[in-house]
Z-matrix of the N, CA and C atoms (Angstrom, degrees):
N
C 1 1.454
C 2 1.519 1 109.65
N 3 1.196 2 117.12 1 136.48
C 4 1.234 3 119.86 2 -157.11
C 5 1.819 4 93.37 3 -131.07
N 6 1.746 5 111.88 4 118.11
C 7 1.495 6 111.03 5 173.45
C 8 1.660 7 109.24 6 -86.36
N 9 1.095 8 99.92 7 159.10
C 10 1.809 9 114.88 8 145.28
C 11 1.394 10 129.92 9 -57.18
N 12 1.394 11 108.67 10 99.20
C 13 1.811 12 103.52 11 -169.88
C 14 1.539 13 99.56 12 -71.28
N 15 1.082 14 136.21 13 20.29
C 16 1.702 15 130.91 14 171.86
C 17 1.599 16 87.87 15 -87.99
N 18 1.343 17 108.27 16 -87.83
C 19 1.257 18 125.42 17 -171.33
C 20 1.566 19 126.91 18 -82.10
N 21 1.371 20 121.98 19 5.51
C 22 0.844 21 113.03 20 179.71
C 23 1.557 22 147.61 21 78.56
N 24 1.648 23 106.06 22 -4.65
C 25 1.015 24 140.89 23 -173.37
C 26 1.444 25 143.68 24 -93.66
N 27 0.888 26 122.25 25 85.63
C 28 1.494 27 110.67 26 -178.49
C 29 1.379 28 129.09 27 -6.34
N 30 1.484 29 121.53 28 -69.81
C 31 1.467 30 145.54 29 -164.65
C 32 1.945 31 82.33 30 -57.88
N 33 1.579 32 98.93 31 147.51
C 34 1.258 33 105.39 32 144.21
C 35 1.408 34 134.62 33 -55.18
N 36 1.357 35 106.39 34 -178.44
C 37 1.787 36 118.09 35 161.81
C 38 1.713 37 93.65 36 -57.17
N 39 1.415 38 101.34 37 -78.58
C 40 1.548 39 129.93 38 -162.30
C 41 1.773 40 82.23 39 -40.50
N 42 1.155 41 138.79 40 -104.47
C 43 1.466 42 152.69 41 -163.35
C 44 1.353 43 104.40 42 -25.59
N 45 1.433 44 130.94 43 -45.49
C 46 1.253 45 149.66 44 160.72
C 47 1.824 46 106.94 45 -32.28
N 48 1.142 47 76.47 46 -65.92
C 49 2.069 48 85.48 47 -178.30
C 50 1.047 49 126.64 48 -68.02
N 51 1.719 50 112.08 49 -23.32
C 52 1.447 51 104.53 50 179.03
C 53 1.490 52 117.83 51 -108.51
N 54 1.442 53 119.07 52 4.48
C 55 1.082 54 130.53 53 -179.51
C 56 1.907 55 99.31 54 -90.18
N 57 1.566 56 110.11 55 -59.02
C 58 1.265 57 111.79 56 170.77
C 59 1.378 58 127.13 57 -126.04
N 60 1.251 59 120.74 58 -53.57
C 61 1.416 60 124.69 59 -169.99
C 62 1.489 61 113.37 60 -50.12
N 63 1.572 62 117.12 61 -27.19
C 64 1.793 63 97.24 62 -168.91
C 65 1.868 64 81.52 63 -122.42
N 66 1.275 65 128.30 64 13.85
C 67 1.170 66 118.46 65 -156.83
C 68 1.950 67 92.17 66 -92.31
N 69 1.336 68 112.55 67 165.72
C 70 1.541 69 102.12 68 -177.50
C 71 1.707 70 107.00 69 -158.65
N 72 0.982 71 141.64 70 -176.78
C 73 0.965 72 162.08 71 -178.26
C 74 1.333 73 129.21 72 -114.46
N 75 1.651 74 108.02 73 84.88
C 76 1.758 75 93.55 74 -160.45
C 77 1.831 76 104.96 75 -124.91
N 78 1.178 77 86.86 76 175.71
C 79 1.650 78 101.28 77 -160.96
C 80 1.646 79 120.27 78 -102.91
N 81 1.896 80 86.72 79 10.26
C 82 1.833 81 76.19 80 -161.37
C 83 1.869 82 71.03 81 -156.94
N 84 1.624 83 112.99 82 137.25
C 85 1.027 84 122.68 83 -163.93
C 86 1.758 85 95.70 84 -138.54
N 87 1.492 86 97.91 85 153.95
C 88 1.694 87 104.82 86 162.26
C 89 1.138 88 100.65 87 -79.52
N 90 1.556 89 112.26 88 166.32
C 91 1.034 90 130.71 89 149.06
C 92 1.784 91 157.68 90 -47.19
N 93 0.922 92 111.91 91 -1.37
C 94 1.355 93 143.28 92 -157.82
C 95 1.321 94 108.36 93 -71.47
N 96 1.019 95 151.25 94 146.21
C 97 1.704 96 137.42 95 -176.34
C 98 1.284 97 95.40 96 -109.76
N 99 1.218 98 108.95 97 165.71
C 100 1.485 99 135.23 98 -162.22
C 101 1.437 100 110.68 99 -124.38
N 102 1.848 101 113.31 100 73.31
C 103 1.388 102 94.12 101 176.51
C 104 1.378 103 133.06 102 -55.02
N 105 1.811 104 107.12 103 171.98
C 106 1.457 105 100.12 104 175.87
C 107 1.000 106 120.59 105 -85.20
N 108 1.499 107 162.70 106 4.18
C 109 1.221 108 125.77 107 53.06
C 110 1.944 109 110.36 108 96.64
N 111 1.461 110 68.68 109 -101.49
C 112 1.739 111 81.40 110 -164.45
C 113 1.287 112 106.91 111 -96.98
N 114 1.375 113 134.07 112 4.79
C 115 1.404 114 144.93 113 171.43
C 116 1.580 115 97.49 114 -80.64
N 117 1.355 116 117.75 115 -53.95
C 118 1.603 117 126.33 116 -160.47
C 119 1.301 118 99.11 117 -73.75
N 120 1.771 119 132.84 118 -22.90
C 121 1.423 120 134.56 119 148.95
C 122 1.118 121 127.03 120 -27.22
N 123 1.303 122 77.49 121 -78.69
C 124 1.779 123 98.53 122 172.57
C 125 1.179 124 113.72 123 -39.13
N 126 1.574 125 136.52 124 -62.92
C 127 1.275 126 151.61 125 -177.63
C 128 1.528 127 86.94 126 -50.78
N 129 1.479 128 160.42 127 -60.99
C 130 1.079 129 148.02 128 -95.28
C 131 1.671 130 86.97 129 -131.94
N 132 1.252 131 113.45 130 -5.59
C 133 1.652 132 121.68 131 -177.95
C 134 1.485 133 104.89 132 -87.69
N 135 1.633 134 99.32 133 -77.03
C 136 1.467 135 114.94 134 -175.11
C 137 1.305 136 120.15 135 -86.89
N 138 1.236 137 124.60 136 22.56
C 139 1.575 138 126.02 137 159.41
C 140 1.779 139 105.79 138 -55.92
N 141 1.264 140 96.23 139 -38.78
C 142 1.853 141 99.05 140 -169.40
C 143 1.536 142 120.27 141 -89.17
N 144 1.663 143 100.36 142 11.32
C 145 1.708 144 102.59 143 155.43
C 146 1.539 145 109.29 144 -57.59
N 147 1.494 146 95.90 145 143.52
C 148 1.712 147 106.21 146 159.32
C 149 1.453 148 139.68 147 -59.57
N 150 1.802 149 103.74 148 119.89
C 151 1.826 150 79.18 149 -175.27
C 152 1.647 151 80.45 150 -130.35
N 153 1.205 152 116.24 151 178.82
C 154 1.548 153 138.57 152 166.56
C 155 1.895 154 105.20 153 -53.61
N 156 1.516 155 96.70 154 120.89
C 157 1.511 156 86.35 155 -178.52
C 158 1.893 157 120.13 156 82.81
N 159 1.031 158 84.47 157 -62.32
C 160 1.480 159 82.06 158 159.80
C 161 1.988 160 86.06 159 122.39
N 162 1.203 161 116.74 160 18.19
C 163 1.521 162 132.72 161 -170.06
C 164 1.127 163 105.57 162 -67.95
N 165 1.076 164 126.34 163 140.19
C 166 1.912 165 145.21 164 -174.22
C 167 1.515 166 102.03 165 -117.05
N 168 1.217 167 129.66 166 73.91
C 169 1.518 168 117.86 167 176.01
C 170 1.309 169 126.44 168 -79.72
N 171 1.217 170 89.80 169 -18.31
C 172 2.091 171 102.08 170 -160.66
C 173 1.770 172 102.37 171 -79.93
N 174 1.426 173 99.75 172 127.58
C 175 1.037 174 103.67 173 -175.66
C 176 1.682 175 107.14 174 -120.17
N 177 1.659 176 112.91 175 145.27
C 178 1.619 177 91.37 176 -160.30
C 179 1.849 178 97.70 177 -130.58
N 180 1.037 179 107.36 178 150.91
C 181 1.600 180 121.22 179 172.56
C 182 1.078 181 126.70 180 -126.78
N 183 1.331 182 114.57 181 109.25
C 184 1.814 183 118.39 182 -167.22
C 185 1.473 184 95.83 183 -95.64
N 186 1.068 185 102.84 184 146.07
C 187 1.558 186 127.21 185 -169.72
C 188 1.710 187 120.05 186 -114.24
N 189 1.196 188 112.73 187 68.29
C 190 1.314 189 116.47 188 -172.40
C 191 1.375 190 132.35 189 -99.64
N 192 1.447 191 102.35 190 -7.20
C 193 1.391 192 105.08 191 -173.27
C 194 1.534 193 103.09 192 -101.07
N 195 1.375 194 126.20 193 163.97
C 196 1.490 195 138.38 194 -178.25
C 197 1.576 196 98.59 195 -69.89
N 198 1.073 197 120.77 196 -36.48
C 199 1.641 198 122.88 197 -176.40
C 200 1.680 199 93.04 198 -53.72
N 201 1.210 200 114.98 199 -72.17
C 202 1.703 201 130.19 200 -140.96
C 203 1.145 202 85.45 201 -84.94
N 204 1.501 203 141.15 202 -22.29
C 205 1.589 204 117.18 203 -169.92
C 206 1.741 205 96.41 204 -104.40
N 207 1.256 206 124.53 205 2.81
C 208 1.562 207 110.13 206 156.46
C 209 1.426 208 108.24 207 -83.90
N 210 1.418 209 120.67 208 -37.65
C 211 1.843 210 109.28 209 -161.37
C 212 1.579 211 82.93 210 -77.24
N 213 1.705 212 143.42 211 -16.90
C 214 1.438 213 113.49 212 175.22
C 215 1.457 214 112.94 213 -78.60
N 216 1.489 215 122.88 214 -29.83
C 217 1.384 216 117.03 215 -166.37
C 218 1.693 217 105.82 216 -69.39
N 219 1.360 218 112.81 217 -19.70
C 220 1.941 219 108.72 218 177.80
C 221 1.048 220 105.93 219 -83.23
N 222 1.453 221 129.03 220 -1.80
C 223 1.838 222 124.06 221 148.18
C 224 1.407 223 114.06 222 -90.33
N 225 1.095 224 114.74 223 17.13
C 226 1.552 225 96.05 224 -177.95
C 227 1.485 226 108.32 225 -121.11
N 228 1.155 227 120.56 226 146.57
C 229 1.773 228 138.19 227 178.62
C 230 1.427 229 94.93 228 -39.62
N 231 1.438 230 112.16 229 151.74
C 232 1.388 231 96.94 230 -164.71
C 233 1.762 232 93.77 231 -101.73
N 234 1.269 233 125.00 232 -0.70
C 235 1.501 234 135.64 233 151.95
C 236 1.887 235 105.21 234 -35.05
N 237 1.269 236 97.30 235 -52.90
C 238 1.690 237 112.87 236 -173.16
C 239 1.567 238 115.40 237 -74.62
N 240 1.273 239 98.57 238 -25.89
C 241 1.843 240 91.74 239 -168.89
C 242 1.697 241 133.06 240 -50.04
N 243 1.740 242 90.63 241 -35.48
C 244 1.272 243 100.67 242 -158.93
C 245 1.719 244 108.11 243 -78.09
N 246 1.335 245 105.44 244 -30.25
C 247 1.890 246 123.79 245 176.08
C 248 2.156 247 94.38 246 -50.94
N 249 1.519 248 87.26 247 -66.72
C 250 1.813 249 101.40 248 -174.48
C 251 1.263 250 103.57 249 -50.24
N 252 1.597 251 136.26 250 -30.53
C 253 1.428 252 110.82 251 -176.02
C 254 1.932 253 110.01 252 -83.96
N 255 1.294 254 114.61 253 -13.54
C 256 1.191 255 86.17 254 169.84
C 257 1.099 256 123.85 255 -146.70
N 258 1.729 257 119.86 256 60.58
C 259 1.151 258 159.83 257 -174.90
C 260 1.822 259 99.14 258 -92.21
N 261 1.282 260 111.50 259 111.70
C 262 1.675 261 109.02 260 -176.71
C 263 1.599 262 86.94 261 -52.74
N 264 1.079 263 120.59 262 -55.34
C 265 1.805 264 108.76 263 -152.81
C 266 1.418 265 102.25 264 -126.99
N 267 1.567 266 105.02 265 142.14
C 268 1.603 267 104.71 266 173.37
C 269 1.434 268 103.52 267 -111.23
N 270 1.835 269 134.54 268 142.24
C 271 1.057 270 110.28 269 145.39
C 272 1.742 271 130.71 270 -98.65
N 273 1.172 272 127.73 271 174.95
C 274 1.458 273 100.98 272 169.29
C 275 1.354 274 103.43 273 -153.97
N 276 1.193 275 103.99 274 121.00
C 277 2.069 276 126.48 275 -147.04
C 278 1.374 277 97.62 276 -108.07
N 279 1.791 278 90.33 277 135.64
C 280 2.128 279 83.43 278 169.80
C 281 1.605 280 85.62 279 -168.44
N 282 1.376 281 102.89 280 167.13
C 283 1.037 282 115.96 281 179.07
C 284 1.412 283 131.98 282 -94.70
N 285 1.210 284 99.31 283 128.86
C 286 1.881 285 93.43 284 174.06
C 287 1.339 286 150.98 285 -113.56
N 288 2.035 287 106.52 286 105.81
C 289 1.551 288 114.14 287 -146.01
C 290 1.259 289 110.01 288 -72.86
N 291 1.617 290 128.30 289 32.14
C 292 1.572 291 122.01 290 140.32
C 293 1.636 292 119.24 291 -96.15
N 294 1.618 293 101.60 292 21.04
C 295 1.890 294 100.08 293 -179.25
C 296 1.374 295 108.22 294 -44.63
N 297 1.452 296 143.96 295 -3.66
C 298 1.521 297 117.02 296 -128.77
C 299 2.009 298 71.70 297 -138.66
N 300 1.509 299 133.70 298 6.20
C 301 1.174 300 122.11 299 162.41
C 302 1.799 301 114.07 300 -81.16
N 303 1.493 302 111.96 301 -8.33
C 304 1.607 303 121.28 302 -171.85
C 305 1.610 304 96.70 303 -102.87
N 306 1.061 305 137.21 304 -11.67
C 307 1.628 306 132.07 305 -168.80
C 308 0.854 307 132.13 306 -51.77
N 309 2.080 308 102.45 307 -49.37
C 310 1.692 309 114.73 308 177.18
C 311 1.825 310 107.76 309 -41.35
N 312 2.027 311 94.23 310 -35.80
C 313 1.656 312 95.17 311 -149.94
C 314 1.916 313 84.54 312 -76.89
N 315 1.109 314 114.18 313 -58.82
C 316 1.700 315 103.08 314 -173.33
C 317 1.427 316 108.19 315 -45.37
N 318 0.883 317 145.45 316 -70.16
C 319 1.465 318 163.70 317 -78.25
C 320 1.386 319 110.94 318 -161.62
N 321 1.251 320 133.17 319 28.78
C 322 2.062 321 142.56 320 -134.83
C 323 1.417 322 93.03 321 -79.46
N 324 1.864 323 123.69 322 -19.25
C 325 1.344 324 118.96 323 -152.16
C 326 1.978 325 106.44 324 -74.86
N 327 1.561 326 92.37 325 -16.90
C 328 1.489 327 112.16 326 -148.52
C 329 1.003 328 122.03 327 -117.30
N 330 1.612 329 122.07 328 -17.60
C 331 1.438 330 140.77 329 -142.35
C 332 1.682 331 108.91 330 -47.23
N 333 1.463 332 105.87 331 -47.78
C 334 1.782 333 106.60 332 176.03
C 335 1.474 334 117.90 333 -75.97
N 336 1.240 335 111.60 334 -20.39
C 337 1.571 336 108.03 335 173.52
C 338 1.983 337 104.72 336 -80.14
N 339 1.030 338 105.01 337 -21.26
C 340 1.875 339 97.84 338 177.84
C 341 1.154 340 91.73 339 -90.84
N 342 0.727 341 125.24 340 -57.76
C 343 2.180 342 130.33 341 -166.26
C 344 1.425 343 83.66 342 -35.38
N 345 1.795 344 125.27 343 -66.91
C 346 1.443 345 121.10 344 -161.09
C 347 1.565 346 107.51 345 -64.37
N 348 0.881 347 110.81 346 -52.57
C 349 1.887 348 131.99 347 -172.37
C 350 1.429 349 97.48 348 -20.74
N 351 2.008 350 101.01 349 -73.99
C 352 1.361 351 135.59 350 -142.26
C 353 2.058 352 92.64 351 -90.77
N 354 1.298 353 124.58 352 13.66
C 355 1.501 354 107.87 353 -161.35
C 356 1.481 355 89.07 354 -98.17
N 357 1.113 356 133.96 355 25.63
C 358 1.658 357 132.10 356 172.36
C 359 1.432 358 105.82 357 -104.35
N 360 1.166 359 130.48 358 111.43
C 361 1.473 360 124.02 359 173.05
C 362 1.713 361 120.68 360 -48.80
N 363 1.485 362 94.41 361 -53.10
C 364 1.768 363 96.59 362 173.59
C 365 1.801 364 100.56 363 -42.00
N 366 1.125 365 114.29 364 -78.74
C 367 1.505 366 132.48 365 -156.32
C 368 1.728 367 100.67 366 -54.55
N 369 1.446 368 128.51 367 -49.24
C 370 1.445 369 126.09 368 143.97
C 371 1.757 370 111.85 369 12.75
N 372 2.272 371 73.94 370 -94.97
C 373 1.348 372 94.09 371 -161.32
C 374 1.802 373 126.75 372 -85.86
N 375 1.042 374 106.66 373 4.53
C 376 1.583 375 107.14 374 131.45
C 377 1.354 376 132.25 375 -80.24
N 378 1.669 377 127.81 376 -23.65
C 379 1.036 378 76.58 377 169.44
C 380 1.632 379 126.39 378 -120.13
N 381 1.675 380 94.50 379 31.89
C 382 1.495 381 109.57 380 157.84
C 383 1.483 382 126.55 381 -68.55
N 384 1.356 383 92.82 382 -27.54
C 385 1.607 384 106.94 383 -178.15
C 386 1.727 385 110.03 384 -83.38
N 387 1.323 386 133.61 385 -43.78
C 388 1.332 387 131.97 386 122.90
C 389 1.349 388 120.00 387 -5.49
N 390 1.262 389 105.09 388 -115.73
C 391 1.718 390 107.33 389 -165.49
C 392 1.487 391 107.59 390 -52.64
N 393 1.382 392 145.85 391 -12.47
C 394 1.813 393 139.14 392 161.41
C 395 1.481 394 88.47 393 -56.62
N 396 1.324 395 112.64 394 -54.52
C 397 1.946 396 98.10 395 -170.95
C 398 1.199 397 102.81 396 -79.61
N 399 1.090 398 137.33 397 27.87
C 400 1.271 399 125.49 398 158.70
C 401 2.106 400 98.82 399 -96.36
N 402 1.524 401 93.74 400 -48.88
C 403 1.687 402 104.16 401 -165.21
C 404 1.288 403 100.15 402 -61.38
N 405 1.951 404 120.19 403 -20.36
C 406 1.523 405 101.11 404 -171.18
C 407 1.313 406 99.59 405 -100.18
N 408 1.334 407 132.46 406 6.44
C 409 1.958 408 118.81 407 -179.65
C 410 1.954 409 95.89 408 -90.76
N 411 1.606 410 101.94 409 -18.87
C 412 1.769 411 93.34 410 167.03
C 413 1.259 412 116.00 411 -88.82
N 414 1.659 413 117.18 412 -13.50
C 415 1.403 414 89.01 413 174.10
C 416 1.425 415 111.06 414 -84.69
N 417 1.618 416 123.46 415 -21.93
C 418 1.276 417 122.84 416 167.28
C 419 1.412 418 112.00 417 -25.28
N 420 1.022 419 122.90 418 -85.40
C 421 1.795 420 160.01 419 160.35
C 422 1.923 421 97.96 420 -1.39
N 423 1.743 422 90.28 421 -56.52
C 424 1.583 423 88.84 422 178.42
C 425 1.065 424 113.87 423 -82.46
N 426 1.442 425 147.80 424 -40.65
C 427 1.330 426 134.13 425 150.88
C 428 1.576 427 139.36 426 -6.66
N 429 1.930 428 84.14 427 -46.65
C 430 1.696 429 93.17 428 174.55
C 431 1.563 430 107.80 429 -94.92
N 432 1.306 431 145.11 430 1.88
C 433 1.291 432 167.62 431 163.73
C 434 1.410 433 102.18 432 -71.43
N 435 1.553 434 136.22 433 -27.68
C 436 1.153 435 133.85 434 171.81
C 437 1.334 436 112.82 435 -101.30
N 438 1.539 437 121.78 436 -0.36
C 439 1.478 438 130.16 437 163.40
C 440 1.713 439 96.37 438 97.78
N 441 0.946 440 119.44 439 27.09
C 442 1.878 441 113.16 440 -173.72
C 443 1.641 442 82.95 441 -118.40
N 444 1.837 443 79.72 442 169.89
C 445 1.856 444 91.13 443 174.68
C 446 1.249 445 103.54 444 -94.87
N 447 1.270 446 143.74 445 169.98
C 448 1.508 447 150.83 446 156.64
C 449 1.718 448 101.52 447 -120.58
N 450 1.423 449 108.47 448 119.49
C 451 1.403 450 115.76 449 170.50
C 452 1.751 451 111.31 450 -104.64
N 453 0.953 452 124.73 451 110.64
C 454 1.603 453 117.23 452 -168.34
C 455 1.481 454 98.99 453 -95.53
N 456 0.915 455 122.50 454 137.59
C 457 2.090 456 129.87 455 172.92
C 458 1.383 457 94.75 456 -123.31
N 459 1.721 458 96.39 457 164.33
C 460 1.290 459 122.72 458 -172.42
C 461 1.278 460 110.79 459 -147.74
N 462 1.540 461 113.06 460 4.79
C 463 1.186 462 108.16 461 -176.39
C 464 1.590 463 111.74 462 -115.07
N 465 1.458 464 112.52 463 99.27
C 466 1.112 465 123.23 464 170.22
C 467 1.693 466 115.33 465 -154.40
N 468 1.667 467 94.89 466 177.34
C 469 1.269 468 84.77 467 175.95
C 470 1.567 469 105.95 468 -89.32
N 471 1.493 470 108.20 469 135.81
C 472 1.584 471 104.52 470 177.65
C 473 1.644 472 127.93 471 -82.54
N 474 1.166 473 81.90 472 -34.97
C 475 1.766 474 94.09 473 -178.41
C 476 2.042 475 94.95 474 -52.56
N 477 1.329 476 111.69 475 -65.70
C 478 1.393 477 123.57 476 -178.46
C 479 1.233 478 107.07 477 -46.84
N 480 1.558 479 126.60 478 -49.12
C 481 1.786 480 118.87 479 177.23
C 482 1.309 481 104.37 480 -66.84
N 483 1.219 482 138.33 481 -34.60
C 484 1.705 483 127.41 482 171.10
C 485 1.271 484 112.51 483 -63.33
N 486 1.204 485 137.72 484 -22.22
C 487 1.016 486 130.63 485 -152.01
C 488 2.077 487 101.07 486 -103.47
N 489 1.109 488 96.53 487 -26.67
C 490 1.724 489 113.89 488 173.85
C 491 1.295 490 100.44 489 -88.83
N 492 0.933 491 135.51 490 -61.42
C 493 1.482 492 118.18 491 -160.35
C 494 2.027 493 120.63 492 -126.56
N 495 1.179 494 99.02 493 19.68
C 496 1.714 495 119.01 494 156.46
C 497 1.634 496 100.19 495 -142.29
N 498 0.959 497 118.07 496 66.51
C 499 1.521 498 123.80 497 178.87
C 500 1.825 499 111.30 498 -62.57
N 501 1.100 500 110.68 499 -8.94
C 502 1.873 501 130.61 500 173.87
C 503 0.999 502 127.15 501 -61.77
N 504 1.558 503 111.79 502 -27.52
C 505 1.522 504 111.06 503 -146.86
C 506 1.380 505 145.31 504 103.59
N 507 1.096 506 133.25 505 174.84
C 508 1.669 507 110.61 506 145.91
C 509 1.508 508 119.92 507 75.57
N 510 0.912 509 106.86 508 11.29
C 511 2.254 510 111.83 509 -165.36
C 512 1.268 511 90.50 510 -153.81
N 513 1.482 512 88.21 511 165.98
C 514 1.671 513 112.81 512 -164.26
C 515 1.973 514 76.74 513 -146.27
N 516 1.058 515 88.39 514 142.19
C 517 1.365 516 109.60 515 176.95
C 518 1.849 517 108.48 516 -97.55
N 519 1.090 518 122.93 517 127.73
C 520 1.439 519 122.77 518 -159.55
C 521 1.588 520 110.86 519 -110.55
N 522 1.546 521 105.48 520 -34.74
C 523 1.715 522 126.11 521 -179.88
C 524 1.428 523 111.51 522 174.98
N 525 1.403 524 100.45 523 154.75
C 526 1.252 525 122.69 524 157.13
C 527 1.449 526 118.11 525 -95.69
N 528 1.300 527 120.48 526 135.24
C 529 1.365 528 130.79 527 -172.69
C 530 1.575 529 117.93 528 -124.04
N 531 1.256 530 128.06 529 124.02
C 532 1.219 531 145.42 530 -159.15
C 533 1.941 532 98.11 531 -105.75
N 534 0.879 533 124.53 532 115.24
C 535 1.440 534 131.92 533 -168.34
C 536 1.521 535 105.97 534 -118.79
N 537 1.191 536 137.67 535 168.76
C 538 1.081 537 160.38 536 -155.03
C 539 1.506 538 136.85 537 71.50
N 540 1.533 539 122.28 538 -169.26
C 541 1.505 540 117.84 539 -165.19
C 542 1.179 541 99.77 540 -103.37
N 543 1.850 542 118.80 541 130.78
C 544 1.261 543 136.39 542 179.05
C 545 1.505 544 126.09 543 -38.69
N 546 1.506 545 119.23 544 117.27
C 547 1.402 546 104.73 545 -161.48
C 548 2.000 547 98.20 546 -78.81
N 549 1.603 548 99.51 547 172.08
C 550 1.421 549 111.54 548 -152.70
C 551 1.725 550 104.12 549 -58.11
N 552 1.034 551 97.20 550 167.56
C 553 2.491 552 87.51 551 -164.60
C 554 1.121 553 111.45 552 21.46
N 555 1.416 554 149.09 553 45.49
C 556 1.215 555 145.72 554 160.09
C 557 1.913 556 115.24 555 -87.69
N 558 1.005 557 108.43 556 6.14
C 559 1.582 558 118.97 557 176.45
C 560 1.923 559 94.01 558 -72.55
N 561 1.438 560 84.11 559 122.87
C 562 2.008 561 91.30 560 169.16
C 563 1.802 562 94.65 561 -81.55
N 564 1.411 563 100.89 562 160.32
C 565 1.603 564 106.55 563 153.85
C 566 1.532 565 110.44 564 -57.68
N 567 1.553 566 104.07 565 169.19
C 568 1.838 567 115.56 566 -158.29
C 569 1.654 568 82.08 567 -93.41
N 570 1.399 569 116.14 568 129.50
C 571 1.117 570 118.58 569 148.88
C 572 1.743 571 139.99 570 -68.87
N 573 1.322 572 114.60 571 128.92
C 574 1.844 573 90.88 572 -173.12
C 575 1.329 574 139.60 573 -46.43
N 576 0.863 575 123.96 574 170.53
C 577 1.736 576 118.54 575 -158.45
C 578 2.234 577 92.55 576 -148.15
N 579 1.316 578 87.03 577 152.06
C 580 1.700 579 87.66 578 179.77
C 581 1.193 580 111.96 579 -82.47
N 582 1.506 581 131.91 580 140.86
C 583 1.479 582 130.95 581 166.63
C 584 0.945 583 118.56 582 -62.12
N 585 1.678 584 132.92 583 162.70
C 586 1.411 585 147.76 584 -178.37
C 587 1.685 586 107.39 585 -48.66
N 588 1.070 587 111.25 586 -37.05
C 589 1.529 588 114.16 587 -161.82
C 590 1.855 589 104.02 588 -85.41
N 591 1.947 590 110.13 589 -33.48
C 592 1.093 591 85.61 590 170.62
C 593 1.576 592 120.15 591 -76.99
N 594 1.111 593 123.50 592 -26.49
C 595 1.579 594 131.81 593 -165.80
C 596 2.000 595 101.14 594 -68.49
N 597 1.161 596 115.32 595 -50.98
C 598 1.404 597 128.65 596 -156.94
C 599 1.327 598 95.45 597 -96.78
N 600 1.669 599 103.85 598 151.51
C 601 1.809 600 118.86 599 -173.61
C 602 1.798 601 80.00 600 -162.51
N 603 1.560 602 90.96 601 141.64
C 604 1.808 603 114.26 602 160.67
C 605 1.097 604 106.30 603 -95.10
N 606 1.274 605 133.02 604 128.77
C 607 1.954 606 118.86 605 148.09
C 608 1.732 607 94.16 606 -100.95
């Protein structure tokens, strides 16, 4: 492995930019569809982010059909609607507080120490709801790794998005995600970001 003597870094310039530095968050997308394909990529990248346990909670629902992407847009802020209607692909991520019935199979080293750990529902579902936001800021990451934008929202009604598209139970809905390739000048200006000195402290 070979770093960047500027920065110190592994990642290239190029890898650098498209992961973050030129990567952005936009509101207005081409048209282009998003096979499945390059979603199941993605999945095949960031499965091997780190979570506690080694737990996979995040459970995801792509929204492609005209049926399923109207009953999501009448949960969504109406700030959000107009991005979601013409977003080739929606995802809509949540977590699921039975992760801890798959563990033995991830996790074989441990199976009775999680079984005991995880047998509290409260304690569960935090920390399903946790580590999914951990699994969904990598799938973010991979999104932009496949050259698409990822727009994540938060503004909806949640109770109503669980109820459409985890109709089961058991999940916490984490975001809605707006997928596809940036339509032409649709890049916003870079919003500010905090410097090293405010974010970072030594003790």
């Amino acid at each position: 492995m070979t770093h960047d003597p500027a920065t110190g870094l592994a990642l290239d310039a190029a890898a650098q930019n498209l992961l973050f530095k030129e990567a952005y968050t936009t509101k207005s997308f081409a048209p282009t569809p998003i096979p499945e394909e390059t979603i199941q990529a993605v999945h095949d990248l960031v499965k091997y982010g780190p979570t506690a346990f080694n737990q996979q909670p995040l459970r995801v629902v792509l929204v492609r059909s005209d049926e399923a992407r109207e009953r999501l847009l009448g949960h969504l802020s109406r700030g959000n609607r107009a991005q979601s209607e013409t977003a080739p692909l929606i995802a809509v991520l949540g977590a699921d507080h039975d992760f801890h019935t798959e563990l033995p199979e991830q996790f074989p080293a441990f199976p009775e120490a999680a079984t005991r750990f995880y047998g509290d529902p409260a304690v569960r579902e935090r920390s399903a709801v946790f580590n999914g936001a951990l699994q969904a800021a990598y799938f973010l990451i991979g999104v932009r790794a496949a050259g698409l934008a990822a727009g994540p929202m938060t503004g909806y009604d949640a109770e109503g998005v669980t109820k459409e598209f985890f109709p089961g139970g058991g999940h916490t809905v984490l975001a809605v995600v707006n997928i596809g390739l940036p339509a032409e000048g649709g890049a916003p200006s870079r919003g500010p970001r905090l410097a090293y000195e405010a974010v970072f402290s030594t003790r």
